[in-house]
N, C-alpha and C positions, 0 to 999 in steps of 0.2 A: 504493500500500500504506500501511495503516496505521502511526505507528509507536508506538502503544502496547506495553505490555511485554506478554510470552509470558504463558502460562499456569505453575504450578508443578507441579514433576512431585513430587507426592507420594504418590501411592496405589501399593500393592504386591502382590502376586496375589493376598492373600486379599481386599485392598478390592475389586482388581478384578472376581472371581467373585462378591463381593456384590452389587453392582452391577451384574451380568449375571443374577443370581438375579433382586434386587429387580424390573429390570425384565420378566423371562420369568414369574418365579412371581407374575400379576400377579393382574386381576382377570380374565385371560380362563380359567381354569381357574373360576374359578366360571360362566362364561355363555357358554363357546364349543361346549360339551357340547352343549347344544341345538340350532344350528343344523346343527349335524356333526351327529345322530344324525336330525334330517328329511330331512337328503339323503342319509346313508348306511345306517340299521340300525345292525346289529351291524358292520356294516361300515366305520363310523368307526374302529375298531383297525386297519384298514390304510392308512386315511387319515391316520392318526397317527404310523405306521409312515413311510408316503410323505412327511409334512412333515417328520419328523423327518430320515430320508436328506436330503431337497433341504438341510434347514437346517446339516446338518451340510457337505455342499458347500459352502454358501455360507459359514460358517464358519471354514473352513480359505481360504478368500478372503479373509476377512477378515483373518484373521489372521497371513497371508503376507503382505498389503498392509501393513498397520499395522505390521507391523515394518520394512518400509521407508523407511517415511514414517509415523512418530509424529508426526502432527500432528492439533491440533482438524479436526473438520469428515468422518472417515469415509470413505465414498465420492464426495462430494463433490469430495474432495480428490483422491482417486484414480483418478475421471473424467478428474479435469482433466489430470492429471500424465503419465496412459497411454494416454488417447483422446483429448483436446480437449474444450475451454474447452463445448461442447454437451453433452456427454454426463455431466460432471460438475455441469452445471446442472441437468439434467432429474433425475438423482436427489439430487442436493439441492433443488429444487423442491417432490419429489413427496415427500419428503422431511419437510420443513418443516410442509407444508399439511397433509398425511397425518394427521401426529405432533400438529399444534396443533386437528385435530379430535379425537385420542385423549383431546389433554389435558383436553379439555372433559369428553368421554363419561367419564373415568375420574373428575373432580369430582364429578361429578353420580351415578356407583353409588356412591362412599363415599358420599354424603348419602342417599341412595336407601336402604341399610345402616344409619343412623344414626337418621333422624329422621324425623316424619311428612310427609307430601309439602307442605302448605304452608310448610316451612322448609330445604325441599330446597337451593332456588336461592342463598341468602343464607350456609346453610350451605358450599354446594361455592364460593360467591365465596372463603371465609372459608380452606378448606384450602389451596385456589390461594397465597393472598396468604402464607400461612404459611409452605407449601412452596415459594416463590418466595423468602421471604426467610432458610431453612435453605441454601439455593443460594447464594446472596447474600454468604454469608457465609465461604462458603471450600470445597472440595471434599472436606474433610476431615470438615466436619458434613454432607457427603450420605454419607459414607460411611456415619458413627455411625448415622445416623438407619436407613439401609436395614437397617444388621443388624441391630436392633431390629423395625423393620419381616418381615423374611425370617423372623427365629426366629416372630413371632406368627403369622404364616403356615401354616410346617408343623407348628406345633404343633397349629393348627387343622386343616389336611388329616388330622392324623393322627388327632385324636379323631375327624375326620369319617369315617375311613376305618376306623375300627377299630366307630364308632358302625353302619358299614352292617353288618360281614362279623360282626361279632362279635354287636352289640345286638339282634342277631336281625331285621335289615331283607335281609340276602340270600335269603329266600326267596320276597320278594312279588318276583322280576324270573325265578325259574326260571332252567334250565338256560342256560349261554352257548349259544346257537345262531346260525347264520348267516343274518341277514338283509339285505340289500344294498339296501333300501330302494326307495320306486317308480322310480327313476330309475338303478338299476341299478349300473353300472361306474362310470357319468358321474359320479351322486351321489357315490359312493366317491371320486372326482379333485376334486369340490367338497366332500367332505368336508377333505380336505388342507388347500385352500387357503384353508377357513376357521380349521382348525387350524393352518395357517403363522403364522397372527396372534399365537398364544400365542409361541411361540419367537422374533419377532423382536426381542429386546429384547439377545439378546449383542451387535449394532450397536450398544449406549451402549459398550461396552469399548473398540472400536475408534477410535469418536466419540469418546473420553478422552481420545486419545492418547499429546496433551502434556501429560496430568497424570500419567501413569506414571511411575514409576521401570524403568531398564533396558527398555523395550518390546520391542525387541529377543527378551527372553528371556520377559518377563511376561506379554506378550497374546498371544502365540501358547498359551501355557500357562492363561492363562487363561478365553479362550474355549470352547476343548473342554469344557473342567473343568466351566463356569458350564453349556452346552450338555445334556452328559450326567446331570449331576444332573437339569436341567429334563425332559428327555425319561423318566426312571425314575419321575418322583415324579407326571407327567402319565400313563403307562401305569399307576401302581398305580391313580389316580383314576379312569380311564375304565374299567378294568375293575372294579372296585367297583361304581360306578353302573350298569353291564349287571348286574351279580347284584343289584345292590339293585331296581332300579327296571325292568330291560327299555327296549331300545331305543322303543319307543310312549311312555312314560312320561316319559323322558329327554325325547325331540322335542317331547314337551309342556306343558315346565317352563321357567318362567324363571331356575328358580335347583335346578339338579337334585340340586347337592350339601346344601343345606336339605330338600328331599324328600325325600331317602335316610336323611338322621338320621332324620326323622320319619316314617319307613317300617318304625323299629324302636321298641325300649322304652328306647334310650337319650334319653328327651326333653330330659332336663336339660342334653345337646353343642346345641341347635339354636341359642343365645345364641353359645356360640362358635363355630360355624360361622358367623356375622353378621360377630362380631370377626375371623373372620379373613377374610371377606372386606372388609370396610374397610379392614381394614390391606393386605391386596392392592392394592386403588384406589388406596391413598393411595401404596404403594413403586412403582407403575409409574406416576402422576402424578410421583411426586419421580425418579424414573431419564428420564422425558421430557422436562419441564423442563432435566433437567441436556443430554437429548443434544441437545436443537433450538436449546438455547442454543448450544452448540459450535457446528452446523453454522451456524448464523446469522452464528452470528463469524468464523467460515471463508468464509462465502458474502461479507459486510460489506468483508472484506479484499479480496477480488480487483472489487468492486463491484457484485456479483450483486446485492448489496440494499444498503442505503442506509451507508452510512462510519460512521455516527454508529453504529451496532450494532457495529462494531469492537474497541468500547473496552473496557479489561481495567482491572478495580479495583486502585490502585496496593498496595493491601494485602492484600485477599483476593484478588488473582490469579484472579478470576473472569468472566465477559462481562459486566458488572453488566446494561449497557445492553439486550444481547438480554435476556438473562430480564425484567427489569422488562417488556421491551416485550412478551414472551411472555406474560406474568402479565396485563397489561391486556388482549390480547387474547381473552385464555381467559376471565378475568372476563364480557367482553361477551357471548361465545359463551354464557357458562352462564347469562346473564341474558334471552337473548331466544332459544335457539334449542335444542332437545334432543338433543343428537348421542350418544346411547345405541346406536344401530343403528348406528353405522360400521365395523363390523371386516369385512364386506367389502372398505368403501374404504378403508380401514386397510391390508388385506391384496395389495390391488393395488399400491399405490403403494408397500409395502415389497417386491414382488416385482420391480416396478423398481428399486428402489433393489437389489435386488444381484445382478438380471441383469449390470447396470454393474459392480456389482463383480467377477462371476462375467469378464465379458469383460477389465478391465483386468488380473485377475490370471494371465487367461491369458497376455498379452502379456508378463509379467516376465521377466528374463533367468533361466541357473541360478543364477548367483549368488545372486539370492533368492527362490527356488525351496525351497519345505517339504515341498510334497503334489505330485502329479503332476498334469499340465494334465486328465489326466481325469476329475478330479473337477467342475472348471470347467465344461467340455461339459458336466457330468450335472449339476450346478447351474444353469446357464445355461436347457438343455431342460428342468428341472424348473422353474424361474418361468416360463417362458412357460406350458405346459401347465397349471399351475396359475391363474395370471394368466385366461388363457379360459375355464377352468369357472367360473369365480366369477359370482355370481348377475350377468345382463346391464346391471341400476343398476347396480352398484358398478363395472362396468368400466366402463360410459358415463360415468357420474361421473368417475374415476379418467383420462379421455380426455380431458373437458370441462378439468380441473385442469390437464391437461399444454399445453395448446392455447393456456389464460391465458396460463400461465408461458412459451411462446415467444413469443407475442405481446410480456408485458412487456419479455424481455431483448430480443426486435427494435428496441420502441422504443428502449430505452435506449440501444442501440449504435447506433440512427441517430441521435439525437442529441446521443449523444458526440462522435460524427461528424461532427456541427456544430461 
């Protein structure tokens, strides 16, 4: 074990729910609408429905755990602690990789938002290095930074939302009706677990741990809180875009909520519907950063990955060394390779990550015991189920990833062993 100092527990439930905002109300509310509405219809409102339930199981797992065990690192930690040293690997693994493809893909739609495509790459180098070094600098300025971040946000969902129903765009999508897509019931189950993508970011609150005050009382309270918002303010959105635009319309946009402004006479919202998705990109970039840095730190500690990522800055109380190493990583990723399509493999490797959690928190005793084991079970069966509808790349991918990462920790431990 390491013995650098701890982390500071200074963030309190409003930081915390920010911080759950920033990373849930991210950029997948502007781009996960389309893939959800080709495989379901109108029938993504019950796939939204369905990610919401699973999430909110896994949620209350979380949030059982982490009061346990306040510490960096999430379900990482809580593999290790309540199943063994394997199963806290495999979702910090899937974890890690998952999350450090996100970071790229979310680099790269703020510049996407920003600038014309030959300044893209240089650009998303440049937010990385930024928001690598707001991290850097104490948990206190990710905090600032997300609330800032989160109000431009819903400021902007709301002109976007008030630009469909109001500006006179809800009538090019017609009546809500039921359409369930070519792929029927199934689409509707792969509807989900492409919309599980949006919600998984309450996992930073829990990945916080040790920077909470009182955890105990604050992340249990804070995860629902962050949760529930997330899930009301993604239902007003999804059904605006059915009246704005019609499920065909939606399934064939890349940016559905820019569509719907300019499906009415409010043209002059289309600028800020940009603004605010940049700022999206940029609060689930800056909420990723912060939680892969944790888990790296958490993984660095027991040896999962390398000692040297360990280290906690003697003043800012922060993982310097993960993030820096996250940040160079991400840079190279946004300079040679496009990872804009990842939220399926996004979506797999976070339905691992809290299957594990779904199963350690079964295990807890009463004593810290929140929610009933049944929601565990129906968390548990809801990422599996979801995990296999998900388009056949993304779970091949999301298999190939996990197959490395045994491979790696086998070596390691046979040559520990030496």
């Amino acid at each position: 074990m390491t013995n650098s100092p701890g982390l500071a527990r200074r963030l309190g439930t409003t930081d915390a729910v920010v911080i759950g905002l920033g990373s849930m109300i991210g950029a997948g509310v502007f781009a996960a609408f389309g893939p959800a509405a080709r495989a379901a219809g109108t029938g993504l409102l019950i796939g939204l429905a369905l990610a919401a339930v699973v999430a909110y199981c896994n949620a209350t797992a979380s949030a059982q755990l982490a009061a346990q065990y306040p510490e960096s690192g999430g379900t990482y930690v809580y593999g290790r602690e309540r199943l063994g040293p394997w199963w806290g690997f495999l979702a910090g693994w899937a974890f890690v990789v998952g999350k450090t493809a996100s970071c790229a893909a979310m680099a790269l739609t703020f510049a996407a938002y920003t600038v014309p495509p030959d300044w893209q790459r240089p650009v998303a180098v440049a937010a990385v290095a930024v928001l690598v070094a707001v991290n850097y600098r104490g948990v206190t300025r990710t905090a600032g930074l997300t609330r800032v971040l989160v109000t431009v946000v819903l400021c902007a969902l709301t002109v976007a939302v008030l630009a469909g129903l109001v500006g006179g765009g809800a009538a090019g999508g017609g009546p809500l009706t039921w359409t369930a897509g070519e792929q029927g019931w199934y689409g509707v189950l792969q509807s989900a677990g492409l919309l599980f993508f949006a919600f998984a970011g309450y996992a930073r609150i829990a990945t916080m741990g040790e920077e909470v005050r009182d955890p105990g009382r604050t992340i249990p309270r804070a995860i629902p809180l962050a949760l529930g918002i997330t899930v009301v303010v993604y239902a007003v959105v999804a059904v605006t875009l059915l009246l704005t635009l019609g499920p065909d319309r939606i399934a064939g946009s890349a940016a559905p909520l820019a569509d719907a402004v300019g499906a009415g006479s409010w043209d002059w919202a289309s600028p800020v519907v940009r603004l605010g998705a940049a700022a999206a990109a940029l609060g689930a970039l800056l909420g990723l950063v912060a939680g892969v840095g944790r888990t790296g730190l958490a993984m660095a500690r027991t040896g999962d990955l390398p000692r040297w990522l360990a280290a906690v800055h003697p003043r800012h109380r922060v993982p310097h060394h993960a993030e820096v190493a996250l940040g160079a990583l991400v840079c190279v990723l946004v300079l040679t390779v496009d990872l804009r399509a990842v939220i399926g493999f996004s979506s797999f490797g976070v339905l691992l990550y809290y299957l594990v959690a779904n199963l350690a928190a079964f295990t807890q005793s009463a004593a810290h015991r929140r929610w009933p084991r049944a929601l565990q079970m129906a968390g548990a069966v809801g990422c599996v189920v979801l995990a296999a509808t998900l388009p056949w790349q993304s779970v091949v991918a999301g298999v190939v990833v996990l197959v490395v990462g045994v491979l790696y920790r086998g070596m390691r431990l046979k040559l520990a062993g030496r």
